[in-house]
PAVO-90840 format. One record per atom (N, C-alpha, C): residue in one letter; chain; x, y, z. Coordinates in steps of 0.2 Angstrom, whole numbers, plus 5000, padded with zeros to 4 digits. Layout:
! PAVO-90840
+------+-------+------+------+------+
: rest : kette :    x :    y :    z :
+------+-------+------+------+------+
:    A :     A :    X :    Y :    Z :
...
+------+-------+------+------+------+
This chain:
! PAVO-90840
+------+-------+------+------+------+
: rest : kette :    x :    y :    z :
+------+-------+------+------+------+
:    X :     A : 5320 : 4126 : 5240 :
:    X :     A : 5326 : 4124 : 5244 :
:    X :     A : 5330 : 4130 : 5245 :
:    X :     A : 5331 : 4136 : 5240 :
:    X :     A : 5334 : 4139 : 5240 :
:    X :     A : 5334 : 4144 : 5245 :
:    X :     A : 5326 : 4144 : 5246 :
:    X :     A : 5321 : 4149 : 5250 :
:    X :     A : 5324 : 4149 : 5258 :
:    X :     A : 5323 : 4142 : 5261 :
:    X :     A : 5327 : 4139 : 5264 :
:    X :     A : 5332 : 4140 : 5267 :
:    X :     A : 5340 : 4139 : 5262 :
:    X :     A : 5345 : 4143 : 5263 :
:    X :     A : 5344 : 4148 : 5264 :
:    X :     A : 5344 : 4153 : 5262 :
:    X :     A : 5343 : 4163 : 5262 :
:    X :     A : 5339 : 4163 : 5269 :
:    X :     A : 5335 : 4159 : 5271 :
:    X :     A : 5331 : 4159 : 5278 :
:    X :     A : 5338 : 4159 : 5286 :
:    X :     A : 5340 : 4153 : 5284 :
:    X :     A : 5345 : 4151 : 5288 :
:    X :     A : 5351 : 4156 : 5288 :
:    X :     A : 5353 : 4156 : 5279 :
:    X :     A : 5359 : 4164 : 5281 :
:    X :     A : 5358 : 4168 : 5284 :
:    X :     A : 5351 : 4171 : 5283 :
:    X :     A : 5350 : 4178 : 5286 :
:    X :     A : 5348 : 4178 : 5295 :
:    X :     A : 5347 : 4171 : 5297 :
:    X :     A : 5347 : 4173 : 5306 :
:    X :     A : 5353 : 4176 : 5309 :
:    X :     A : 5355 : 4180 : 5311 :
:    X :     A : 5360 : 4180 : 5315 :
:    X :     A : 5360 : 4177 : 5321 :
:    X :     A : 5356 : 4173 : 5324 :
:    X :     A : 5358 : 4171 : 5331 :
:    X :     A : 5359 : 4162 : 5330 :
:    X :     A : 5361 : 4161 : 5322 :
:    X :     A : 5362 : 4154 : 5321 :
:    X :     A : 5369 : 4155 : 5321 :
:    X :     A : 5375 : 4153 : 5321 :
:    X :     A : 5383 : 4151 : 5325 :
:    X :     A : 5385 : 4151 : 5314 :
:    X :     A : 5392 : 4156 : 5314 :
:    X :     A : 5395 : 4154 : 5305 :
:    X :     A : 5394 : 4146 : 5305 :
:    X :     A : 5398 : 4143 : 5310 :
:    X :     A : 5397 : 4135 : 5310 :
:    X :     A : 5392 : 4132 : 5307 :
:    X :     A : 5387 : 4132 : 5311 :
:    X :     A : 5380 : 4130 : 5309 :
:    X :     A : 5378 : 4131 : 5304 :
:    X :     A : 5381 : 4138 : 5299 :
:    X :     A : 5377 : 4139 : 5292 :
:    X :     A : 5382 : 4135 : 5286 :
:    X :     A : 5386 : 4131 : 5288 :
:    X :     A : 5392 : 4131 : 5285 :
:    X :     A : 5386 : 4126 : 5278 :
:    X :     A : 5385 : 4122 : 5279 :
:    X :     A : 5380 : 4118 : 5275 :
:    X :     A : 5377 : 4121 : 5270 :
:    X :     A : 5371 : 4127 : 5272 :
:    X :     A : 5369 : 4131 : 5267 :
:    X :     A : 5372 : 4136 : 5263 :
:    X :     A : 5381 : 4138 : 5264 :
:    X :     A : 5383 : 4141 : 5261 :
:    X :     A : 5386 : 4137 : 5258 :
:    X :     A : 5387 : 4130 : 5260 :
:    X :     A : 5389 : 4126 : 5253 :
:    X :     A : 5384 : 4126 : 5249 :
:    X :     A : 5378 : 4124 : 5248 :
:    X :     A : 5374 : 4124 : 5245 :
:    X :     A : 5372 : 4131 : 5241 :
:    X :     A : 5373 : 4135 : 5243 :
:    X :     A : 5372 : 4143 : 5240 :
:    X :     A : 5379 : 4144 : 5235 :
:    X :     A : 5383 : 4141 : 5238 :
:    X :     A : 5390 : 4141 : 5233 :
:    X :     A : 5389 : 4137 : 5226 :
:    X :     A : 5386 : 4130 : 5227 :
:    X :     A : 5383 : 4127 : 5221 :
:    X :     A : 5380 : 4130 : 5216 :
:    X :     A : 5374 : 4133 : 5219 :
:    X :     A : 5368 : 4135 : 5217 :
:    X :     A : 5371 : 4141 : 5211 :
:    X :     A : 5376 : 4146 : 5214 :
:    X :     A : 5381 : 4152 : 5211 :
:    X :     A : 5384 : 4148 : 5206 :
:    X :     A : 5389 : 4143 : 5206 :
:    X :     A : 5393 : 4141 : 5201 :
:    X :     A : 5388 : 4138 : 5196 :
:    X :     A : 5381 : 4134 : 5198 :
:    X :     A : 5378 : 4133 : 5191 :
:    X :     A : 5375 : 4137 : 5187 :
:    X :     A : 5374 : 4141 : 5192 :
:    X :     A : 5371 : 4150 : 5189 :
:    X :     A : 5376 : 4154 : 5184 :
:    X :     A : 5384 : 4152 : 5185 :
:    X :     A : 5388 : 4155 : 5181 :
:    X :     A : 5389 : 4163 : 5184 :
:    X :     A : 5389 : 4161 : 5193 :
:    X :     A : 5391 : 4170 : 5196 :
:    X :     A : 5396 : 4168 : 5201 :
:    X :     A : 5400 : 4166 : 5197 :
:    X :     A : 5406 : 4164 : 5199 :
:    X :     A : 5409 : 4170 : 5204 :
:    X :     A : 5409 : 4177 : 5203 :
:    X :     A : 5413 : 4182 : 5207 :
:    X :     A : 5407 : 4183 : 5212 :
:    X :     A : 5401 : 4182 : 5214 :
:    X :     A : 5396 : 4185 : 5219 :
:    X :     A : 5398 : 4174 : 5225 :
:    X :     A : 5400 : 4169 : 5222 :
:    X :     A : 5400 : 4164 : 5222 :
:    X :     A : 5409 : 4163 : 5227 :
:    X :     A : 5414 : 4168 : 5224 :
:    X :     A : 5418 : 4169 : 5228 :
:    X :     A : 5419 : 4175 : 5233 :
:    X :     A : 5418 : 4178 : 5230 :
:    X :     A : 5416 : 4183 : 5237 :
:    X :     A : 5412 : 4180 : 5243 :
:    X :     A : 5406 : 4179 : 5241 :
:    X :     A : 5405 : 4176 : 5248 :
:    X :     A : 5407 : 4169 : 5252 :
:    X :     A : 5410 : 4166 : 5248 :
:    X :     A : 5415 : 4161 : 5251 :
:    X :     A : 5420 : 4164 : 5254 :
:    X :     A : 5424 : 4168 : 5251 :
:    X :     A : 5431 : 4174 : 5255 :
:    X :     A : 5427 : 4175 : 5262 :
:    X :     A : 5423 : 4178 : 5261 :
:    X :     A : 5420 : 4182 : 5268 :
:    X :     A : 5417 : 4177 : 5271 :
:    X :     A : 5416 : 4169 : 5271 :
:    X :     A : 5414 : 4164 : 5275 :
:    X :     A : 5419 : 4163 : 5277 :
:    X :     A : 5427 : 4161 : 5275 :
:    X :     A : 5432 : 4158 : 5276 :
:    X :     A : 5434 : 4163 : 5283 :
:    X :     A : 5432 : 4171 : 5281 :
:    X :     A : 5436 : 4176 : 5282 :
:    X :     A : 5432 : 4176 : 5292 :
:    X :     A : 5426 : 4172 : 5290 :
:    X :     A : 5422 : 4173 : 5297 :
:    X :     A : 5424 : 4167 : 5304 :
:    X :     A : 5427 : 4163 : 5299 :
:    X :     A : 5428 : 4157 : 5301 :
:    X :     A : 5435 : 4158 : 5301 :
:    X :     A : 5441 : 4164 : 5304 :
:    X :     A : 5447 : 4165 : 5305 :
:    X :     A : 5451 : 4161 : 5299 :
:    X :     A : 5449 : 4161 : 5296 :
:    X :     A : 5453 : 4157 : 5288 :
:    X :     A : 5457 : 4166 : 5288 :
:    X :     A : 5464 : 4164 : 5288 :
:    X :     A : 5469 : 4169 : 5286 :
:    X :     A : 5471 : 4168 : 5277 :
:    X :     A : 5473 : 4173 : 5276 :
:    X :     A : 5474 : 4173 : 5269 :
:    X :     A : 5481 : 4180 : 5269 :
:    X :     A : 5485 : 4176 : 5266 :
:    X :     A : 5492 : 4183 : 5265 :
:    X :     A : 5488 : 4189 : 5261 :
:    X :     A : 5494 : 4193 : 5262 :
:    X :     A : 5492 : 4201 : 5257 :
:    X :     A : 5492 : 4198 : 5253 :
:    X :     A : 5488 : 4203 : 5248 :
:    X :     A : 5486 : 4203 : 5241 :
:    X :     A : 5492 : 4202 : 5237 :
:    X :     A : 5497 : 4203 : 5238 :
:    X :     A : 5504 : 4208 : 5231 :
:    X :     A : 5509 : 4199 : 5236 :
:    X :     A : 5507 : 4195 : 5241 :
:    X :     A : 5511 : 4189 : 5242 :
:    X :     A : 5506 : 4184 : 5241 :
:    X :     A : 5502 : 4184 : 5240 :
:    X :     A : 5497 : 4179 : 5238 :
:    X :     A : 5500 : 4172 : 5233 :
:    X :     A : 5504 : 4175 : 5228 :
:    X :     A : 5505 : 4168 : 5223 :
:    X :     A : 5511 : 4167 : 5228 :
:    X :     A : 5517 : 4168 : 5229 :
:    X :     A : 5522 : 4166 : 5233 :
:    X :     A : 5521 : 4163 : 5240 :
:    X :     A : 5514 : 4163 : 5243 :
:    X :     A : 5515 : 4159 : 5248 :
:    X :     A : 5511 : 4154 : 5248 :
:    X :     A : 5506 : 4154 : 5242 :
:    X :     A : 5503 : 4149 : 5239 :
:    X :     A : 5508 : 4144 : 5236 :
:    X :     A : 5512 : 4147 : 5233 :
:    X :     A : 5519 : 4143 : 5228 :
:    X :     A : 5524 : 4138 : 5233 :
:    X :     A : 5523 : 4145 : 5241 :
:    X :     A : 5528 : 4140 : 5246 :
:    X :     A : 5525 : 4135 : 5249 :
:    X :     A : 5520 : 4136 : 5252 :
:    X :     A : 5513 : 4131 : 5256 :
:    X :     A : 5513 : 4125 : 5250 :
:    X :     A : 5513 : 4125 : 5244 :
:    X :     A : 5513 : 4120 : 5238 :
:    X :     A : 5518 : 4117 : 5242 :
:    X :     A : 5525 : 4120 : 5238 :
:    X :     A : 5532 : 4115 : 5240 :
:    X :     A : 5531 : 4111 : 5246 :
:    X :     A : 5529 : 4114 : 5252 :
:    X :     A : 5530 : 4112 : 5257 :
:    X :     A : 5527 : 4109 : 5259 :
:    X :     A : 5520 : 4106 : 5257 :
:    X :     A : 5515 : 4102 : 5257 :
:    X :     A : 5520 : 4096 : 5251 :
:    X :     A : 5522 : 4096 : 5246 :
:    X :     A : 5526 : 4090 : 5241 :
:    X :     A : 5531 : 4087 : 5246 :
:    X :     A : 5533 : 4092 : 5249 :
:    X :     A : 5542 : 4090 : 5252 :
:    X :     A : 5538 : 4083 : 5259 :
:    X :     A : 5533 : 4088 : 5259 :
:    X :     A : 5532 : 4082 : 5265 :
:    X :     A : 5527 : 4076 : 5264 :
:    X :     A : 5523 : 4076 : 5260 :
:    X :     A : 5520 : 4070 : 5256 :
:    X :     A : 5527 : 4067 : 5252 :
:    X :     A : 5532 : 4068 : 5250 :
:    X :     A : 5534 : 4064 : 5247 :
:    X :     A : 5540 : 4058 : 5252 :
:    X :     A : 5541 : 4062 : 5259 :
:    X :     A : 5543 : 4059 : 5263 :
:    X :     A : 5538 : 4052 : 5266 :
:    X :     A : 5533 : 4051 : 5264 :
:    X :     A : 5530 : 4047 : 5264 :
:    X :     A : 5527 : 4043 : 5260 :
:    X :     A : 5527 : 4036 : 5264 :
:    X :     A : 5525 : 4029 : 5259 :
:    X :     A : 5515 : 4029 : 5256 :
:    X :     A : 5516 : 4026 : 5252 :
:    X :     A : 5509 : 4025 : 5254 :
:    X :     A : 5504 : 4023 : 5258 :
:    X :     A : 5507 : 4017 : 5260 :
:    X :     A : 5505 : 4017 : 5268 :
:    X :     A : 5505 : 4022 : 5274 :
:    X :     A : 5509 : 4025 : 5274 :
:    X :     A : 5507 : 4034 : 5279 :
:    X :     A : 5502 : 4036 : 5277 :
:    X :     A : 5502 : 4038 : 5269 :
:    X :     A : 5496 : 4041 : 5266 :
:    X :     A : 5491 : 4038 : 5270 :
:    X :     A : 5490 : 4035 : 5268 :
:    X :     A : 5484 : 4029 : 5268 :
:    X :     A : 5481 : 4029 : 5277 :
:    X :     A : 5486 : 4029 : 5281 :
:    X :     A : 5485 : 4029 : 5287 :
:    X :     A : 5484 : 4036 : 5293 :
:    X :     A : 5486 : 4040 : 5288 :
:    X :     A : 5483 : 4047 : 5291 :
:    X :     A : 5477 : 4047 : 5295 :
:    X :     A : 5476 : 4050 : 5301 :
:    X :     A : 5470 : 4051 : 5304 :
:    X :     A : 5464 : 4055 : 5299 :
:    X :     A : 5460 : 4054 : 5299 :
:    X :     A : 5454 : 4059 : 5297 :
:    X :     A : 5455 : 4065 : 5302 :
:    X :     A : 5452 : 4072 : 5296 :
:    X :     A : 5453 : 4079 : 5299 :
:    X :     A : 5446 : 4078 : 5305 :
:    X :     A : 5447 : 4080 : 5312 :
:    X :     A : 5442 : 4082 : 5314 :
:    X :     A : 5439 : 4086 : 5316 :
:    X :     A : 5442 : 4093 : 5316 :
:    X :     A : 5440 : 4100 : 5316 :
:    X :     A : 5433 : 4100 : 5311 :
:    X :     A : 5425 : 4097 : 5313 :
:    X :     A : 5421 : 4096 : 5307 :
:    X :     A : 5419 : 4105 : 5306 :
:    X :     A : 5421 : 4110 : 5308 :
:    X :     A : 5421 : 4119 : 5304 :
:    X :     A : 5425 : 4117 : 5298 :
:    X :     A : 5432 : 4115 : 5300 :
:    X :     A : 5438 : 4117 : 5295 :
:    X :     A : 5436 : 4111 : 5291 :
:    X :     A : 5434 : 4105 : 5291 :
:    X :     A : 5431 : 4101 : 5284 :
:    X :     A : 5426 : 4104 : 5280 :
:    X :     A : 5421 : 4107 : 5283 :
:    X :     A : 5416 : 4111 : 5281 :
:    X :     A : 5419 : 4116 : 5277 :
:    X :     A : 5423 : 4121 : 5278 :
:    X :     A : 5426 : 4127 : 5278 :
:    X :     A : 5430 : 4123 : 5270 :
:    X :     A : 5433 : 4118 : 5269 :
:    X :     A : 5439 : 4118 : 5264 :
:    X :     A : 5433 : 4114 : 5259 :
:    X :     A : 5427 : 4112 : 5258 :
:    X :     A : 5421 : 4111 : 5254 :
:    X :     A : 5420 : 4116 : 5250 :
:    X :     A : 5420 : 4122 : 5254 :
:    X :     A : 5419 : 4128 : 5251 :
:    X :     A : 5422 : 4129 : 5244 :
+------+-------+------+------+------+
């Protein structure tokens, strides 16, 4: 299976999109493995490929802390039934992409 994955990572003429599956699985495989840092790094660098922004390093917790607030303030503005009734995400990269 593994074999596999690393086959498909390594084409470059298959689309980041396309490999999004096998680098969840390659993610897995790292987390069971206990190589959590080789397991986040190359997720960073998927995200990074697939235009996932990420603030500077030295604002990192403070816009994680605001993006929080800001996500509460507006979930709390709604019922359960808003909850409930939210559309499904359809961008299937960016569902793919937040697996990671």
């Amino acid at each position: 299976c593994m074999q596999n994955v690393k086959e498909i990572l390594s084409q470059p003429s298959i689309k980041i999109g396309d490999k999004l599956d096998a680098y969840s699985i390659q993610s897995e495989v790292l987390s069971i493995q206990e190589k959590h840092l080789e397991e986040f790094i190359t997720t960073l660098d998927v995200l990074q490929q697939l235009d996932v922004k990420f603030p500077p390093k030295r604002l990192v917790t403070f816009a994680i802390l605001a993006e929080l607030q800001r996500t509460k303030n507006a979930i709390r503005r709604m019922s359960n039934n808003d909850l409930i009734s939210l559309p499904d995400m359809q961008d299937e990269t960016r569902c793919k992409a937040m697996k990671l």
